[in-house]
C-alpha positions as CSV (number, residue, x, y, z in Angstrom):
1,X,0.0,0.0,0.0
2,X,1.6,3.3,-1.0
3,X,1.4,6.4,0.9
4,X,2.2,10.3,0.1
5,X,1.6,13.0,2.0
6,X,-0.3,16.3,-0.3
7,X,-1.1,19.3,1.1
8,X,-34.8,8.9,-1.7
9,X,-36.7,6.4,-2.2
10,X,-35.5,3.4,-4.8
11,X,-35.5,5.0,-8.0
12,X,-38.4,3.9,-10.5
13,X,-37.6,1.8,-13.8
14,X,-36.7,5.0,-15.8
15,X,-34.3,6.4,-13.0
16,X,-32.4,3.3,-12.6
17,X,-32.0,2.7,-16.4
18,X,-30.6,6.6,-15.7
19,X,-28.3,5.7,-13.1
20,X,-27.3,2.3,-14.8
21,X,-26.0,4.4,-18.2
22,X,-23.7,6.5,-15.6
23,X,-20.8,3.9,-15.8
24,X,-20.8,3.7,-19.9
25,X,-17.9,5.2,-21.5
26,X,-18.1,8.6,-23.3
27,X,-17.6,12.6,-22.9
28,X,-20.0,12.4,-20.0
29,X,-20.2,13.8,-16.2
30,X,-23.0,12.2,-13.8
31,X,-23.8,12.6,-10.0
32,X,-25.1,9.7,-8.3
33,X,-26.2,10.0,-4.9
34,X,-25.6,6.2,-3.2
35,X,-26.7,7.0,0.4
36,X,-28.1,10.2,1.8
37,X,-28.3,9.7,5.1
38,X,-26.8,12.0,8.0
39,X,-25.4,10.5,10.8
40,X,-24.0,7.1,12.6
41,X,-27.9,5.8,13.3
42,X,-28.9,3.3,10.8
43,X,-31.8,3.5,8.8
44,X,-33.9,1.1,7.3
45,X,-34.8,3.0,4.5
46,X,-31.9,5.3,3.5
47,X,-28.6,4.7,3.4
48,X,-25.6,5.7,4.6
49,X,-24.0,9.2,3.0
50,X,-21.5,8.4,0.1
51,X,-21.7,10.0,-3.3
52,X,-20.4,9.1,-7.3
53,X,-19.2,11.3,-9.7
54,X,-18.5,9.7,-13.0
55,X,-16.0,11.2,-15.3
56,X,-15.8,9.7,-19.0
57,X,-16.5,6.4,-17.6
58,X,-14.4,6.2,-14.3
59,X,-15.6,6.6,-11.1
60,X,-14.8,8.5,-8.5
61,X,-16.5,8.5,-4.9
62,X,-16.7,10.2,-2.3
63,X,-17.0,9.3,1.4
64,X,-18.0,5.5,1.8
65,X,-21.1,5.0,4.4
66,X,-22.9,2.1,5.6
67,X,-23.7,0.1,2.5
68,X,-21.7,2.4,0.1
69,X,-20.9,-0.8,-1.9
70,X,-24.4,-2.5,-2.0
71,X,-25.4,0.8,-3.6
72,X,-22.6,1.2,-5.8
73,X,-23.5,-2.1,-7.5
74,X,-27.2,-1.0,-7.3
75,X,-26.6,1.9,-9.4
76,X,-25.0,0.3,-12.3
77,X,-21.3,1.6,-11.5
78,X,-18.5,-1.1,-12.1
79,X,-16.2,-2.2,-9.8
80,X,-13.8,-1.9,-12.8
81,X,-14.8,1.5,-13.5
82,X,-13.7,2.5,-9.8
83,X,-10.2,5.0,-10.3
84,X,-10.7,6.7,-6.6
85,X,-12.3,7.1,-3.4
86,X,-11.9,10.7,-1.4
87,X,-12.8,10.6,2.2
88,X,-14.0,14.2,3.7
89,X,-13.2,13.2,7.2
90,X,-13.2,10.6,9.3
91,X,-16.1,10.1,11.4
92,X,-17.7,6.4,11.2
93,X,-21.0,7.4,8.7
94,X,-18.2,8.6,6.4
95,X,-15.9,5.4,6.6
96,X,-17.4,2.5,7.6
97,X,-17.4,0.8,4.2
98,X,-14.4,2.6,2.8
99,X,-12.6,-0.7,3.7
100,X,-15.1,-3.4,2.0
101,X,-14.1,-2.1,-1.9
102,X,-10.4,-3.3,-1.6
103,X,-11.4,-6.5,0.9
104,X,-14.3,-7.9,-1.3
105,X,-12.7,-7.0,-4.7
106,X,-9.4,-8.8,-3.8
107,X,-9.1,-10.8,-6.3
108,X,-12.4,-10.8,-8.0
109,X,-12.3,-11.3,-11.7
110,X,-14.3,-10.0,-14.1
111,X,-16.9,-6.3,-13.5
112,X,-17.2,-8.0,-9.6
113,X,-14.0,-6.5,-8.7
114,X,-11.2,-4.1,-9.4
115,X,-8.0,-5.3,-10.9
116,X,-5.7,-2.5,-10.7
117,X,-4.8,0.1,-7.5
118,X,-7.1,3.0,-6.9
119,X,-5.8,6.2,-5.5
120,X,-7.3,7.1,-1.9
121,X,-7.1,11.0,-0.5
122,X,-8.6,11.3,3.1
123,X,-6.7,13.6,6.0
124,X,-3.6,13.1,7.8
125,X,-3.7,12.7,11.1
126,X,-5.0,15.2,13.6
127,X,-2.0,14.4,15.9
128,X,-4.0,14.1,19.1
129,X,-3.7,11.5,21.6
130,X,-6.3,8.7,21.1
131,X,-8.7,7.9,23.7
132,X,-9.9,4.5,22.8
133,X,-8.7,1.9,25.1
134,X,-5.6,-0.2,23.6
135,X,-5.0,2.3,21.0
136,X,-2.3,4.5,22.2
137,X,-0.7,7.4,20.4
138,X,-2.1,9.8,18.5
139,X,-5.3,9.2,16.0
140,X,-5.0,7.9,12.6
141,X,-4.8,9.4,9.5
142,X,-6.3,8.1,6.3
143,X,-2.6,5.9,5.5
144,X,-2.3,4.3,9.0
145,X,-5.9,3.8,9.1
146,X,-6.0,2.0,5.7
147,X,-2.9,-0.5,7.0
148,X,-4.4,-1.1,10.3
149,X,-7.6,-2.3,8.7
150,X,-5.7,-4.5,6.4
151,X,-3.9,-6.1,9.6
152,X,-7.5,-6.4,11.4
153,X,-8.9,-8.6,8.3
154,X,-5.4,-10.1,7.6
155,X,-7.5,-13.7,7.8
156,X,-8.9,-13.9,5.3
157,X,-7.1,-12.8,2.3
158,X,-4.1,-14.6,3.9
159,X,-6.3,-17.8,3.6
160,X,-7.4,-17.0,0.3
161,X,-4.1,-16.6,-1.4
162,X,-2.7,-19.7,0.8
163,X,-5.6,-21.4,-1.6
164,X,-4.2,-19.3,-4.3
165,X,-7.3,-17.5,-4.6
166,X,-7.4,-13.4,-4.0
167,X,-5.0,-11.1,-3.5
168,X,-4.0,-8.7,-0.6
169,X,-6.5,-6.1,-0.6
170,X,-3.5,-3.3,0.4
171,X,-1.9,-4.1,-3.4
172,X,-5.2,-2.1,-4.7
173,X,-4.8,0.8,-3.1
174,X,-2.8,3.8,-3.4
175,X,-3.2,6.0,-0.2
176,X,-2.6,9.4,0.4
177,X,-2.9,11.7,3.3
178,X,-4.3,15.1,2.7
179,X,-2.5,17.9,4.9
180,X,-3.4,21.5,4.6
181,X,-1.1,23.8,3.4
182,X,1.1,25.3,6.4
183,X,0.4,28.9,5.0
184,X,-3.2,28.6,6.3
185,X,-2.0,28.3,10.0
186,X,-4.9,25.6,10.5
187,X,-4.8,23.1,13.2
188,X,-6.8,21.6,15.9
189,X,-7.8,25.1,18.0
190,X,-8.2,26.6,14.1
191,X,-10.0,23.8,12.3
192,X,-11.0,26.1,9.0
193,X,-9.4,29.7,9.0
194,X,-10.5,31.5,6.0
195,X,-8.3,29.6,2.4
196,X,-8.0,29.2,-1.1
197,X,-8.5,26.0,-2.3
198,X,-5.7,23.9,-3.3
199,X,-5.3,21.0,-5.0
200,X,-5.4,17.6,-4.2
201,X,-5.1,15.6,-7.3
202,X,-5.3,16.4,-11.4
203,X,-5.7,13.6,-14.2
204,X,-6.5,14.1,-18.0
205,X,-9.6,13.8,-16.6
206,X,-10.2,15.9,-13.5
207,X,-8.7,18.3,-11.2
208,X,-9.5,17.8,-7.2
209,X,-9.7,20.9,-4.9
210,X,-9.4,21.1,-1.3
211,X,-10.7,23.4,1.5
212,X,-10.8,22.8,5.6
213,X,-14.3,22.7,7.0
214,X,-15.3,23.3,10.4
215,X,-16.5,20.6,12.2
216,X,-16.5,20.7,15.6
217,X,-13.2,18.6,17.2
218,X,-13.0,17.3,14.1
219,X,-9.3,18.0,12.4
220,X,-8.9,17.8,9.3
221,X,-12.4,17.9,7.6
222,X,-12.5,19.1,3.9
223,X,-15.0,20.2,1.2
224,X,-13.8,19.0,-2.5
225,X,-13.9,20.3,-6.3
226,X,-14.0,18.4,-8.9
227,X,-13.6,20.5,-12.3
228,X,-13.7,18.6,-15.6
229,X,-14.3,19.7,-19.3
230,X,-18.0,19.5,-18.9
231,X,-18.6,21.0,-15.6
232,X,-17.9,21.3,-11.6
233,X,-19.0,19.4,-8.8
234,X,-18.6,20.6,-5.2
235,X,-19.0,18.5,-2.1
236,X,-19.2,19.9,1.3
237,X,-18.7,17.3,3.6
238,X,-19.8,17.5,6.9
239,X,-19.5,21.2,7.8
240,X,-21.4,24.4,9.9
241,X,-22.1,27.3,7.5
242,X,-18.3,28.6,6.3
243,X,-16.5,31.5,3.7
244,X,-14.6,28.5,2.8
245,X,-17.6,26.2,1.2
246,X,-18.5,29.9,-1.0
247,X,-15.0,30.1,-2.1
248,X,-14.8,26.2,-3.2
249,X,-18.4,26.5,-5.1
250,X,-17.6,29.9,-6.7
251,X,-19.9,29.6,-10.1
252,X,-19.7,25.5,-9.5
253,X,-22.7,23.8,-11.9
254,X,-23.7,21.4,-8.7
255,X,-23.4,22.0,-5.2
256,X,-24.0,19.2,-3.0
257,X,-24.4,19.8,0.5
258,X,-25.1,18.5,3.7
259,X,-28.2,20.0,5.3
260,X,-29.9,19.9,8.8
261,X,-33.8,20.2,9.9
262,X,-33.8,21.6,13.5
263,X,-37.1,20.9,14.3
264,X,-37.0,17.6,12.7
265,X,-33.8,16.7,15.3
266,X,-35.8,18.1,18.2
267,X,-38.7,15.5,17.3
268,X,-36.6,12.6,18.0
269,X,-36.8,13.0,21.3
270,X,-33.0,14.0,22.0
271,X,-31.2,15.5,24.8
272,X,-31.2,19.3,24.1
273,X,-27.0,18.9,24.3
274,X,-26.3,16.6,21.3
275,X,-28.9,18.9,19.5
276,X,-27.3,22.1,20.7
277,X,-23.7,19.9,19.6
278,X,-25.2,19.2,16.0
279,X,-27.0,22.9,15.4
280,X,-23.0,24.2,15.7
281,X,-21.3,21.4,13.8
282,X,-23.5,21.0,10.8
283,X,-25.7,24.0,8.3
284,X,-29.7,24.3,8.7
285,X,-30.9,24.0,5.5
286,X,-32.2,27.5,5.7
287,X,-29.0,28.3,5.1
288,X,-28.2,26.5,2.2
289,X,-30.1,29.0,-0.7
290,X,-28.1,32.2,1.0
291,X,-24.7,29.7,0.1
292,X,-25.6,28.4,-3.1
293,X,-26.9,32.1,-4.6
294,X,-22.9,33.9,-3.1
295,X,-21.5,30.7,-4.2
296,X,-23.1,31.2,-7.5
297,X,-23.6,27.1,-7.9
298,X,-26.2,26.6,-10.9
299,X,-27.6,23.4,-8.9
300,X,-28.2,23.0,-5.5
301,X,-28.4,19.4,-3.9
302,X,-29.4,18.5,-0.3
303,X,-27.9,15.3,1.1
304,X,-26.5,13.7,4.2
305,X,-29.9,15.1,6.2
306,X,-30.5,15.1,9.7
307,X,-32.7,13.6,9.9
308,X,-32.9,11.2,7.5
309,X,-35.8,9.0,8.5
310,X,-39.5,10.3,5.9
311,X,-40.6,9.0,9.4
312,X,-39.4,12.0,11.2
313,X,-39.0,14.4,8.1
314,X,-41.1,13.8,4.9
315,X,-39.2,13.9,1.4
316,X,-42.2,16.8,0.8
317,X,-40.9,18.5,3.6
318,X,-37.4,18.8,2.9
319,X,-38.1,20.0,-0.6
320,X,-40.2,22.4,0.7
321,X,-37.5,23.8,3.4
322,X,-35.0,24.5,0.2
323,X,-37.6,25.8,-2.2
324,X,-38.3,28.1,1.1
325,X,-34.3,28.9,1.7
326,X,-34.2,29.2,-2.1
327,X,-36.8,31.6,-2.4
328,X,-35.5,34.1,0.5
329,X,-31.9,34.2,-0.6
330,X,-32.9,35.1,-4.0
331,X,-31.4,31.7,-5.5
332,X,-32.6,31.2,-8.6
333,X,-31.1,28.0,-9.4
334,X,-32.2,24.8,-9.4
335,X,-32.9,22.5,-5.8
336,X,-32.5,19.2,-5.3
337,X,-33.8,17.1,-2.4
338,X,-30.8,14.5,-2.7
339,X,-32.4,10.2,-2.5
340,X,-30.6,7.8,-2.6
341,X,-29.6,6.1,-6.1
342,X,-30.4,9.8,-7.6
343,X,-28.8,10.1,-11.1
344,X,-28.1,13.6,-11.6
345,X,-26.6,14.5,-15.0
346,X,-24.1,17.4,-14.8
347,X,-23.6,20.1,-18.1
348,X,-21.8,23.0,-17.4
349,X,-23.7,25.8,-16.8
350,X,-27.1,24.0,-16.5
351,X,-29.3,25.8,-13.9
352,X,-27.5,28.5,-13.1
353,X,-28.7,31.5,-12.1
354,X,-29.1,34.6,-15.2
């Protein structure tokens, strides 16, 4: 395994046949929205938040929540198609199946797995001592996370290729940690001072853009670009409402960002404190129009919502919150209530605003 250091529903027949064409081969740039759902809790009906952006036939995705490969497969994407995986931070809805592409692929002939290494970008270490019993020193980065998960499932590709089946799941992956530039004085008391973007990774393909996000303790978190010859994609990762997010989206086509229902958190019975917590650590979705109209983003998409249960908060309810926050920040673009297997096609300049 190499490392480097850089600083809805189920869609209906005619969606999925949508989402399904996303992984053919052409001049093409498509959003797919695997899982939507904010937060550790799991969900029977919405899974957990991970995102697909295909660019002229590879794949690309970003974060890796609970079932991230089911839904993968579910939209049509092949595992051959697969060229990266960016990780925003490193809280467990973000990660938790980051591990399964390289450990079930191992191997795997054929569109069921991967054949060649796939770059991973997630952050460095947040060089703070660990608090989890028999895990001394200081928290992982994105690298040392990768090898100690391919130690923990050592098992069973060492039985597998003892059978001379399968191969090491750490030969597929090329993993990089992302550290902020040192200009922006960031660290763990100054999780997302005011920054230009920089950039992560470029391909004939793509370019990758980088800002910190704050995030309560969280250190680092980051929002990512992705420009390509027909159009931009921003995701915000987990963040609370920030200059930086604006900066990153400036004139993106899509915008895809996290949102949060107050009065739909305050219904699930919680204590007032982890409510308090999450109002300061994530954006209200009546904030998102007044972002995406400064951002100047020609589509607006909701995802990773809290909460993400139609139990607690009804699809027509959400898009009815952002047609609201669209309609008093003057965004005239266009809103998406983000479900997941949504195909959303991306053309630059589609949507936006004038």
């Amino acid at each position: 395994m190499a490392a480097t250091a850089v600083a809805a529903p189920l869609l209906g027949a005619a969606q999925a046949a949508a989402a399904t064409s996303a992984s053919a081969p052409g001049p093409t740039l498509s959003l797919v929205l695997l899982g939507t759902n904010g937060g550790p809790p799991p969900l029977a009906n919405r899974y957990g938040i991970a995102s697909a952006l295909v660019v002229n036939g590879r794949t690309y995705v970003v974060d890796c929540g609970r079932g991230a490969v089911t839904q993968y497969l579910r939209a049509g994407l092949s595992m051959p198609s697969l060229a990266g995986i960016f990780l925003t931070h490193l809280h467990a809805d973000h990660i938790v199946d980051y591990y399964s592409f390289p450990l079930l692929s191992a191997g795997a002939s054929g569109a069921q797995g991967f054949q060649k290494a796939i770059d991973v970008y997630g952050p460095g270490s947040a060089g703070i001592a660990s608090t989890v019993v028999g895990a001394p020193g200081p928290v992982p980065g994105t690298v040392e996370m990768s090898n100690l998960a391919g130690q923990a499932y050592a098992a069973s590709p060492t039985f597998f290729m003892t059978e001379h089946a399968g191969t090491d799941p750490a030969t597929l992956l090329n993993v990089h940690d992302i550290l902020p530039p040192a200009a922006t004085g960031a660290s763990t008391t100054n999780t997302a001072p005011a920054m230009r973007p920089f950039t992560v990774m470029e391909n004939d393909d793509v370019k990758v853009s980088a800002v910190l996000v704050p995030h309560g303790a969280v250190y680092p978190a980051y929002a990512y670009r992705f420009d390509t010859d027909r159009g931009s994609v921003v995701f915000s990762g987990d963040t609370a409402p920030t200059s930086n997010i604006i900066t990153l989206a400036k004139d993106a086509d899509v915008l895809v960002h996290e949102a949060i229902y107050p009065a739909g958190l305050a219904s699930l019975g919680l204590p007032q404190s982890v409510i308090d917590h999450i109002l300061t650590t994530h954006t209200n979705v009546a904030e998102l129009g007044r972002i995406a109209a400064e951002a100047g983003a020609g589509t607006l998409v909701a995802t990773h919502l809290g909460p993400g249960d139609p139990a607690a908060v009804s699809d027509a309810t959400w898009r009815g919150l952002l047609r609201d926050s669209a309609h008093r920040s003057g965004y005239g673009g266009r809103t998406l209530l983000g479900t997941d297997l949504m195909h959303v096609p991306v053309r630059r300049g589609r949507g936006r605003q004038g």
